[in-house]
C-alpha positions in Angstrom: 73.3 104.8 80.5 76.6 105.2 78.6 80.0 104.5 80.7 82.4 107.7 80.8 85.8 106.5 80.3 88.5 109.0 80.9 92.1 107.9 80.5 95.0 108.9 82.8 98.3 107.7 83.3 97.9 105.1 80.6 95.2 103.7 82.8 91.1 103.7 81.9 89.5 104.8 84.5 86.0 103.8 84.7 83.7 106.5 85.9 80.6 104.7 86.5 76.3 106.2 85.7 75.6 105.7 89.2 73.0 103.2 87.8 74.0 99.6 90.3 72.1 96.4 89.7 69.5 95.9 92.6 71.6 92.2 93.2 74.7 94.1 94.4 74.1 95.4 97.8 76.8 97.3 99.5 75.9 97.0 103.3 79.1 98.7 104.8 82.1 100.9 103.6 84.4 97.3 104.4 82.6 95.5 102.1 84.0 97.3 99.0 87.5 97.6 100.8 87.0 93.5 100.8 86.2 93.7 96.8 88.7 95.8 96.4 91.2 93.4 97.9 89.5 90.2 96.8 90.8 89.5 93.1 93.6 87.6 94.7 93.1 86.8 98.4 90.2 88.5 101.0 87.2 86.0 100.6 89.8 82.6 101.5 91.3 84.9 104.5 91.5 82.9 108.0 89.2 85.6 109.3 86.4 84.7 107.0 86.7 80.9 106.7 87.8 79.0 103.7 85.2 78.3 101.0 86.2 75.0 101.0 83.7 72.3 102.5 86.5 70.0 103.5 87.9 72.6 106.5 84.2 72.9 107.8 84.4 76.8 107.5 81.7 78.8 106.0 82.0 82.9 104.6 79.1 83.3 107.2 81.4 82.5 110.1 82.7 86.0 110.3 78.9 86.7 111.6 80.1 85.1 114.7 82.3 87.4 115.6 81.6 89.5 118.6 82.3 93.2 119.0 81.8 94.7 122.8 82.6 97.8 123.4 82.8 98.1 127.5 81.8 100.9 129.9 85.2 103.2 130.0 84.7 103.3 126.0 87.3 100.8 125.3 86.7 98.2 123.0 86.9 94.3 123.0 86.8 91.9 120.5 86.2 88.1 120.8 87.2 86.4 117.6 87.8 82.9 119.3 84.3 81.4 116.9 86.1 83.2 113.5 86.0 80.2 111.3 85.5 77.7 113.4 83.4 74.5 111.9 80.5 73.2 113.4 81.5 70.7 115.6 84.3 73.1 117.4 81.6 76.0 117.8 79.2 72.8 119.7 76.5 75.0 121.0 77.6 78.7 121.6 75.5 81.2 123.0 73.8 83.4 120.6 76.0 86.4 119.8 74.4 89.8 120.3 72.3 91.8 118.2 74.3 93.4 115.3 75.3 97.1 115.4 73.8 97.5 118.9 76.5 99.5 121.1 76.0 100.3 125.6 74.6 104.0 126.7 76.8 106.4 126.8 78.7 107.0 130.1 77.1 109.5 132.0 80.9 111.1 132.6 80.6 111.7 128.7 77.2 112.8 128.1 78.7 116.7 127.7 81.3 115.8 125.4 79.2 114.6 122.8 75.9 114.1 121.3 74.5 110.6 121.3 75.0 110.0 117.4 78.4 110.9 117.8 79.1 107.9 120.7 77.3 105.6 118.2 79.7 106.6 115.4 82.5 106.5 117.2 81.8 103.2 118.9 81.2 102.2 115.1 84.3 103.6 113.7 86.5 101.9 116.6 84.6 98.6 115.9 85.9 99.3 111.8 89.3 99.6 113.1 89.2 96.5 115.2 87.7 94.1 112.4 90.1 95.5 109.8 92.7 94.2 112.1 91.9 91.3 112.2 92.4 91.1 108.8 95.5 92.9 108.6 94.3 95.6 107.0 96.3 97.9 108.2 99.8 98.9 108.6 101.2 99.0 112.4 99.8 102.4 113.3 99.2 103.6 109.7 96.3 103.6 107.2 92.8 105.4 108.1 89.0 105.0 108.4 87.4 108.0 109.1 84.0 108.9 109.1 81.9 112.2 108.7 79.8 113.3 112.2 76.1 113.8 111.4 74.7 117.0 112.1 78.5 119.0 111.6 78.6 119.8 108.0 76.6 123.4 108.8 79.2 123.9 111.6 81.9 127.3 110.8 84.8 124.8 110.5 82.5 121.5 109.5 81.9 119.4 108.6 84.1 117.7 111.5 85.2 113.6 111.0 86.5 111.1 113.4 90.3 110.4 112.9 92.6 107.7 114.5 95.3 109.4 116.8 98.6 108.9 115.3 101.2 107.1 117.2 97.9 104.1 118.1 97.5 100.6 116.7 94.2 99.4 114.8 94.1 96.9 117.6 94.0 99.6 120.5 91.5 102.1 118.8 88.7 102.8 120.9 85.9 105.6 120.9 87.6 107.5 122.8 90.9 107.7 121.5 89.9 108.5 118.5 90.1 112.3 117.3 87.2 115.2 115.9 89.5 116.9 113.5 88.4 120.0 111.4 89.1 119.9 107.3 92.0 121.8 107.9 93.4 119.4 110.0 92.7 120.9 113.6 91.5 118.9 116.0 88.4 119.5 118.1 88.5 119.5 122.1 85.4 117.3 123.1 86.9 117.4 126.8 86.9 113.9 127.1 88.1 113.1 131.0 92.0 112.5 130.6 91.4 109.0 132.3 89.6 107.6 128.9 92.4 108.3 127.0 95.4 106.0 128.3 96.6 104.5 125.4 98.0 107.7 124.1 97.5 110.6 126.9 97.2 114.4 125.7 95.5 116.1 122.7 96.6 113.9 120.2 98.2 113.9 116.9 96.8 113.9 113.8 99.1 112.7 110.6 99.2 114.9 108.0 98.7 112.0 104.9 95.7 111.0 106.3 94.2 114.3 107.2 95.0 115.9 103.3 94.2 112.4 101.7 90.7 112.3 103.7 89.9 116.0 104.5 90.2 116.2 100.6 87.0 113.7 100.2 85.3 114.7 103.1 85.0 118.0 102.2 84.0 117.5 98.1 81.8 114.3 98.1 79.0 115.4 100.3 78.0 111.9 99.5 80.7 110.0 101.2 80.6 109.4 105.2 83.2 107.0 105.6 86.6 106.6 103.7 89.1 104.0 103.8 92.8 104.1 103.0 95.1 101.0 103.4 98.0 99.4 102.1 96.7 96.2 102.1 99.3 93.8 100.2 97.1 91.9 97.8 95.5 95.3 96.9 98.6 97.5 96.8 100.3 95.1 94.6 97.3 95.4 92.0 98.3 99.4 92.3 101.4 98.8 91.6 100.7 97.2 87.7 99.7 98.4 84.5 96.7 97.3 83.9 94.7 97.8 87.3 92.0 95.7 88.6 91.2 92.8 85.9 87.3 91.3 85.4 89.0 88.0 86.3 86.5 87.4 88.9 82.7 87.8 89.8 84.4 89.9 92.6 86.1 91.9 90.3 83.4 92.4 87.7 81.6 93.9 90.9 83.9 96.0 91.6 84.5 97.8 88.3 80.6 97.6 87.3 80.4 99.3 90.7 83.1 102.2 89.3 86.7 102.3 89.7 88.9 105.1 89.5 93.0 105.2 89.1 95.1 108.2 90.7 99.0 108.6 89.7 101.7 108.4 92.5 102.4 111.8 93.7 104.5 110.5 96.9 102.7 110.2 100.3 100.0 112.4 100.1 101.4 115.3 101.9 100.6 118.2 99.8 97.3 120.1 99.8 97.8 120.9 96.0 97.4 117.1 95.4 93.4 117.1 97.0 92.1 118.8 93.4 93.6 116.3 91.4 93.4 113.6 93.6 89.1 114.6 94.2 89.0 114.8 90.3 90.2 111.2 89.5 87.6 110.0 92.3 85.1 112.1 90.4 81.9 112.4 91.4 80.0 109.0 91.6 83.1 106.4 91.9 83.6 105.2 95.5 87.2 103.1 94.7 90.4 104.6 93.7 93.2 103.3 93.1 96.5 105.3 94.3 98.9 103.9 91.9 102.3 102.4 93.6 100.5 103.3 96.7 97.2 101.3 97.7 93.3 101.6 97.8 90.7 104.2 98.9 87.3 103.5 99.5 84.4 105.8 99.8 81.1 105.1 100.7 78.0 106.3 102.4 78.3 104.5 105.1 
Protein backbone atom coordinates (compact mmCIF):
# COMPACT_ATOMS: atom_id res chain seq x y z
CA UNK A 1 0.00 0.00 0.00
CA UNK A 2 1.07 3.52 -0.86
CA UNK A 3 2.44 5.85 2.14
CA UNK A 4 0.23 9.18 2.67
CA UNK A 5 2.57 11.93 3.32
CA UNK A 6 1.09 15.04 4.40
CA UNK A 7 3.37 18.07 5.13
CA UNK A 8 2.93 20.44 8.02
CA UNK A 9 5.08 22.88 9.63
CA UNK A 10 7.85 22.14 7.13
CA UNK A 11 7.84 18.72 8.57
CA UNK A 12 6.66 15.27 6.54
CA UNK A 13 4.61 13.58 8.50
CA UNK A 14 4.36 10.05 7.78
CA UNK A 15 0.80 8.71 8.04
CA UNK A 16 1.38 5.12 7.82
CA UNK A 17 -1.29 1.95 5.68
CA UNK A 18 -1.79 0.39 8.91
CA UNK A 19 -0.06 -2.56 7.04
CA UNK A 20 3.11 -3.68 10.06
CA UNK A 21 5.57 -6.38 9.25
CA UNK A 22 4.66 -9.55 11.26
CA UNK A 23 8.60 -9.25 12.78
CA UNK A 24 7.69 -6.08 14.67
CA UNK A 25 5.58 -6.87 17.61
CA UNK A 26 4.45 -4.09 19.82
CA UNK A 27 3.71 -5.90 23.24
CA UNK A 28 2.93 -2.74 25.41
CA UNK A 29 2.15 1.03 24.91
CA UNK A 30 6.09 1.53 26.72
CA UNK A 31 7.59 -0.23 24.13
CA UNK A 32 6.91 2.41 21.45
CA UNK A 33 7.54 5.25 24.16
CA UNK A 34 11.13 3.36 24.31
CA UNK A 35 11.48 3.60 20.28
CA UNK A 36 10.41 6.69 20.42
CA UNK A 37 13.15 7.70 22.78
CA UNK A 38 15.80 5.25 21.55
CA UNK A 39 17.56 7.00 18.48
CA UNK A 40 19.96 8.48 20.98
CA UNK A 41 19.86 6.84 24.44
CA UNK A 42 16.76 4.32 25.92
CA UNK A 43 18.19 0.71 24.91
CA UNK A 44 22.02 1.52 26.81
CA UNK A 45 19.80 3.11 29.86
CA UNK A 46 21.08 1.69 33.41
CA UNK A 47 17.54 0.30 33.82
CA UNK A 48 17.84 -1.97 30.89
CA UNK A 49 21.59 -3.09 30.97
CA UNK A 50 24.25 -2.09 28.60
CA UNK A 51 24.52 -4.02 25.40
CA UNK A 52 27.96 -4.34 26.02
CA UNK A 53 29.29 -7.92 26.94
CA UNK A 54 32.14 -6.58 28.93
CA UNK A 55 29.72 -5.01 31.91
CA UNK A 56 27.91 -8.48 32.06
CA UNK A 57 24.45 -6.83 31.49
CA UNK A 58 22.01 -8.13 29.09
CA UNK A 59 18.56 -6.04 27.49
CA UNK A 60 16.71 -9.06 29.06
CA UNK A 61 17.71 -8.03 32.60
CA UNK A 62 14.88 -5.61 32.80
CA UNK A 63 12.67 -8.99 32.90
CA UNK A 64 13.97 -9.33 36.36
CA UNK A 65 12.39 -6.71 37.69
CA UNK A 66 9.70 -7.27 40.11
CA UNK A 67 6.38 -5.34 40.39
CA UNK A 68 4.10 -6.12 43.71
CA UNK A 69 1.39 -4.35 44.21
CA UNK A 70 0.49 -5.03 48.18
CA UNK A 71 -2.89 -5.40 49.90
CA UNK A 72 -3.87 -1.54 50.77
CA UNK A 73 -3.45 -1.06 46.83
CA UNK A 74 -0.12 0.58 47.10
CA UNK A 75 2.54 -0.46 44.98
CA UNK A 76 6.15 -1.65 45.40
CA UNK A 77 8.87 -2.10 43.18
CA UNK A 78 12.10 -4.13 43.66
CA UNK A 79 14.63 -3.14 41.01
CA UNK A 80 17.72 -4.32 43.11
CA UNK A 81 18.41 -7.41 39.97
CA UNK A 82 17.94 -4.37 37.10
CA UNK A 83 21.09 -4.99 35.30
CA UNK A 84 22.83 -6.87 37.38
CA UNK A 85 25.40 -9.65 35.56
CA UNK A 86 25.36 -13.11 36.35
CA UNK A 87 27.57 -13.58 38.91
CA UNK A 88 25.96 -10.59 41.23
CA UNK A 89 22.32 -12.02 40.58
CA UNK A 90 24.09 -15.83 41.96
CA UNK A 91 20.93 -17.76 42.24
CA UNK A 92 17.73 -15.55 42.79
CA UNK A 93 14.50 -16.89 43.33
CA UNK A 94 12.35 -16.93 40.35
CA UNK A 95 10.43 -13.64 39.98
CA UNK A 96 6.65 -13.96 39.65
CA UNK A 97 4.49 -14.57 36.83
CA UNK A 98 4.24 -11.51 34.51
CA UNK A 99 1.15 -9.22 34.54
CA UNK A 100 -0.40 -11.28 37.46
CA UNK A 101 -1.75 -8.65 40.12
CA UNK A 102 -3.49 -9.84 44.25
CA UNK A 103 -7.52 -9.97 44.50
CA UNK A 104 -9.09 -7.15 45.04
CA UNK A 105 -9.63 -6.04 48.67
CA UNK A 106 -12.81 -6.94 49.82
CA UNK A 107 -13.14 -3.04 51.36
CA UNK A 108 -13.08 -2.19 47.46
CA UNK A 109 -15.09 -4.73 45.85
CA UNK A 110 -18.16 -1.84 45.53
CA UNK A 111 -15.96 0.75 44.11
CA UNK A 112 -15.12 -1.03 41.13
CA UNK A 113 -15.45 -3.78 38.86
CA UNK A 114 -12.64 -6.34 38.72
CA UNK A 115 -11.21 -5.27 35.23
CA UNK A 116 -11.05 -1.91 36.53
CA UNK A 117 -8.53 -3.11 39.73
CA UNK A 118 -6.58 -4.96 37.07
CA UNK A 119 -6.13 -1.76 34.99
CA UNK A 120 -5.44 0.23 37.51
CA UNK A 121 -2.98 -2.03 39.25
CA UNK A 122 -1.54 -2.06 35.56
CA UNK A 123 -1.56 1.58 34.94
CA UNK A 124 0.23 2.22 38.50
CA UNK A 125 2.76 -0.52 37.57
CA UNK A 126 3.33 1.94 34.02
CA UNK A 127 4.01 4.78 36.19
CA UNK A 128 6.42 3.00 38.44
CA UNK A 129 8.60 1.47 35.60
CA UNK A 130 8.57 4.69 33.66
CA UNK A 131 10.25 6.00 36.64
CA UNK A 132 12.67 4.26 36.79
CA UNK A 133 13.66 5.42 33.70
CA UNK A 134 13.07 8.91 34.27
CA UNK A 135 10.41 9.15 32.18
CA UNK A 136 8.79 11.59 33.70
CA UNK A 137 8.94 14.97 34.99
CA UNK A 138 8.58 15.35 38.96
CA UNK A 139 4.87 15.20 39.12
CA UNK A 140 4.22 15.92 35.47
CA UNK A 141 3.73 13.90 32.22
CA UNK A 142 0.73 11.27 31.86
CA UNK A 143 -0.27 7.64 31.15
CA UNK A 144 -3.66 7.14 31.03
CA UNK A 145 -5.68 4.37 30.01
CA UNK A 146 -9.29 3.80 28.69
CA UNK A 147 -11.68 1.51 31.30
CA UNK A 148 -13.26 -1.43 29.52
CA UNK A 149 -16.78 -1.62 29.45
CA UNK A 150 -17.29 2.61 29.88
CA UNK A 151 -17.33 3.88 26.37
CA UNK A 152 -21.44 3.25 26.31
CA UNK A 153 -21.61 5.11 29.60
CA UNK A 154 -23.68 9.01 29.34
CA UNK A 155 -20.35 10.69 30.12
CA UNK A 156 -17.89 7.69 28.84
CA UNK A 157 -15.98 6.58 27.97
CA UNK A 158 -14.20 7.19 31.47
CA UNK A 159 -9.89 6.81 31.74
CA UNK A 160 -7.65 6.40 34.65
CA UNK A 161 -5.69 9.70 35.24
CA UNK A 162 -2.66 10.43 37.78
CA UNK A 163 -3.72 12.95 40.52
CA UNK A 164 -1.96 16.06 40.10
CA UNK A 165 0.22 17.32 42.85
CA UNK A 166 1.74 13.04 42.97
CA UNK A 167 5.10 11.68 41.87
CA UNK A 168 5.44 8.65 39.21
CA UNK A 169 7.22 7.01 42.11
CA UNK A 170 4.16 7.23 44.54
CA UNK A 171 1.35 6.35 42.03
CA UNK A 172 -0.68 3.59 43.17
CA UNK A 173 -4.16 2.10 42.13
CA UNK A 174 -5.74 3.94 44.23
CA UNK A 175 -4.57 7.21 43.88
CA UNK A 176 -5.08 7.33 40.70
CA UNK A 177 -8.31 9.25 39.25
CA UNK A 178 -11.71 8.02 36.86
CA UNK A 179 -12.04 11.29 35.02
CA UNK A 180 -14.83 11.95 32.46
CA UNK A 181 -13.81 13.49 28.76
CA UNK A 182 -14.66 16.64 30.02
CA UNK A 183 -12.34 16.51 32.60
CA UNK A 184 -14.65 15.58 35.70
CA UNK A 185 -13.74 13.21 37.83
CA UNK A 186 -15.66 10.18 38.85
CA UNK A 187 -16.33 9.36 42.76
CA UNK A 188 -15.55 5.47 43.02
CA UNK A 189 -15.87 5.98 46.89
CA UNK A 190 -12.68 4.63 47.56
CA UNK A 191 -12.25 4.52 51.66
CA UNK A 192 -10.39 7.86 52.44
CA UNK A 193 -7.59 5.62 54.20
CA UNK A 194 -6.34 4.31 50.63
CA UNK A 195 -5.63 7.52 49.57
CA UNK A 196 -2.72 9.08 51.81
CA UNK A 197 -0.43 10.27 49.58
CA UNK A 198 -2.71 13.03 48.40
CA UNK A 199 -6.08 13.01 50.67
CA UNK A 200 -9.41 14.41 49.16
CA UNK A 201 -11.03 14.20 45.65
CA UNK A 202 -8.08 15.00 43.74
CA UNK A 203 -7.01 17.16 41.09
CA UNK A 204 -6.87 16.66 37.67
CA UNK A 205 -4.39 18.97 35.41
CA UNK A 206 -5.89 20.50 32.80
CA UNK A 207 -2.85 19.73 29.97
CA UNK A 208 -3.16 16.32 30.53
CA UNK A 209 -6.92 16.02 30.65
CA UNK A 210 -7.30 18.26 27.03
CA UNK A 211 -4.14 16.56 25.58
CA UNK A 212 -5.54 12.93 26.44
CA UNK A 213 -9.39 13.44 26.69
CA UNK A 214 -8.73 14.66 23.01
CA UNK A 215 -7.37 10.94 21.91
CA UNK A 216 -9.48 9.14 24.08
CA UNK A 217 -12.40 10.32 22.85
CA UNK A 218 -11.54 10.17 18.72
CA UNK A 219 -9.31 7.06 18.42
CA UNK A 220 -11.64 4.37 19.63
CA UNK A 221 -8.66 2.39 18.81
CA UNK A 222 -6.25 3.73 21.46
CA UNK A 223 -6.51 2.42 25.28
CA UNK A 224 -3.49 3.80 26.63
CA UNK A 225 -1.65 7.15 25.80
CA UNK A 226 1.58 8.39 26.88
CA UNK A 227 2.86 11.92 27.14
CA UNK A 228 6.44 12.79 28.42
CA UNK A 229 9.10 15.10 28.19
CA UNK A 230 11.65 12.68 28.14
CA UNK A 231 15.09 14.54 27.26
CA UNK A 232 16.53 12.52 24.51
CA UNK A 233 13.01 12.51 22.94
CA UNK A 234 12.04 16.12 23.48
CA UNK A 235 15.24 17.28 22.13
CA UNK A 236 14.47 15.37 18.77
CA UNK A 237 11.02 17.64 18.97
CA UNK A 238 12.83 20.38 19.18
CA UNK A 239 14.78 20.10 15.42
CA UNK A 240 13.97 20.37 12.04
CA UNK A 241 14.02 17.44 10.71
CA UNK A 242 12.31 14.97 13.29
CA UNK A 243 13.09 11.50 13.95
CA UNK A 244 16.02 10.35 11.41
CA UNK A 245 16.11 6.33 9.96
CA UNK A 246 19.61 6.46 11.58
CA UNK A 247 18.85 3.41 13.39
CA UNK A 248 17.07 -0.09 13.15
CA UNK A 249 15.16 1.50 16.14
CA UNK A 250 14.28 4.34 14.19
CA UNK A 251 13.44 2.71 10.92
CA UNK A 252 10.80 0.95 13.35
CA UNK A 253 9.50 3.62 14.44
CA UNK A 254 8.66 5.59 11.27
CA UNK A 255 7.80 2.27 9.31
CA UNK A 256 5.49 1.95 12.30
CA UNK A 257 3.93 5.78 11.46
CA UNK A 258 4.98 8.95 12.93
CA UNK A 259 3.20 11.95 13.10
CA UNK A 260 4.56 15.79 13.84
CA UNK A 261 2.19 18.40 15.74
CA UNK A 262 3.24 22.30 15.85
CA UNK A 263 3.84 24.04 19.32
CA UNK A 264 0.73 25.58 20.29
CA UNK A 265 2.03 26.27 24.16
CA UNK A 266 1.10 23.75 26.91
CA UNK A 267 -1.83 22.15 25.69
CA UNK A 268 -4.44 24.08 27.58
CA UNK A 269 -6.92 24.94 25.10
CA UNK A 270 -9.81 22.70 23.93
CA UNK A 271 -9.68 24.30 20.37
CA UNK A 272 -6.16 22.72 20.03
CA UNK A 273 -7.84 18.69 20.43
CA UNK A 274 -9.10 19.08 16.45
CA UNK A 275 -5.98 19.95 15.24
CA UNK A 276 -3.98 18.23 17.53
CA UNK A 277 -6.37 14.63 16.75
CA UNK A 278 -5.88 15.47 12.97
CA UNK A 279 -1.98 15.41 12.83
CA UNK A 280 -2.28 11.98 14.97
CA UNK A 281 -4.68 10.98 12.24
CA UNK A 282 -6.21 7.99 12.16
CA UNK A 283 -3.80 4.98 12.20
CA UNK A 284 -0.36 6.72 13.59
CA UNK A 285 0.23 5.84 17.25
CA UNK A 286 3.51 8.46 17.66
CA UNK A 287 3.33 12.21 17.58
CA UNK A 288 5.55 14.32 17.91
CA UNK A 289 4.67 17.71 19.75
CA UNK A 290 7.16 19.96 18.29
CA UNK A 291 9.38 22.00 21.10
CA UNK A 292 7.38 20.03 23.42
CA UNK A 293 7.95 16.06 23.65
CA UNK A 294 6.30 12.71 22.55
CA UNK A 295 2.89 11.04 22.68
CA UNK A 296 2.22 7.60 22.33
CA UNK A 297 -0.94 5.81 21.52
CA UNK A 298 -1.56 2.39 21.54
CA UNK A 299 -4.01 -0.32 22.08
CA UNK A 300 -2.71 -1.39 25.01
Amino acid sequence: EKERVVRRSGRTNLAGSGHVSTMIRWPRFLGLGLLATSTVRAFSSPAFGSRSSSEGRTAASILQVQVQVTDIGSLQIDASSVGQSSEEAATPPPPPPLNTYPEMPEDLVHCMSASEWRQRCELAASYRIAYLHDWHENIFNHITTKLEGTSDEKDGPHFLLNDFGIGFDEITACNLLKVTLDGCVVDCNIPPERRTVNPGEGRVFKPGYVLHSAIHGSRHDVNTIWHGHDLDATAVSQTKFGILPLSQEATFTIAKGISYHPFEGSVNSLDEQSRLVANLGPTNQILMLEDHGPIVACKS
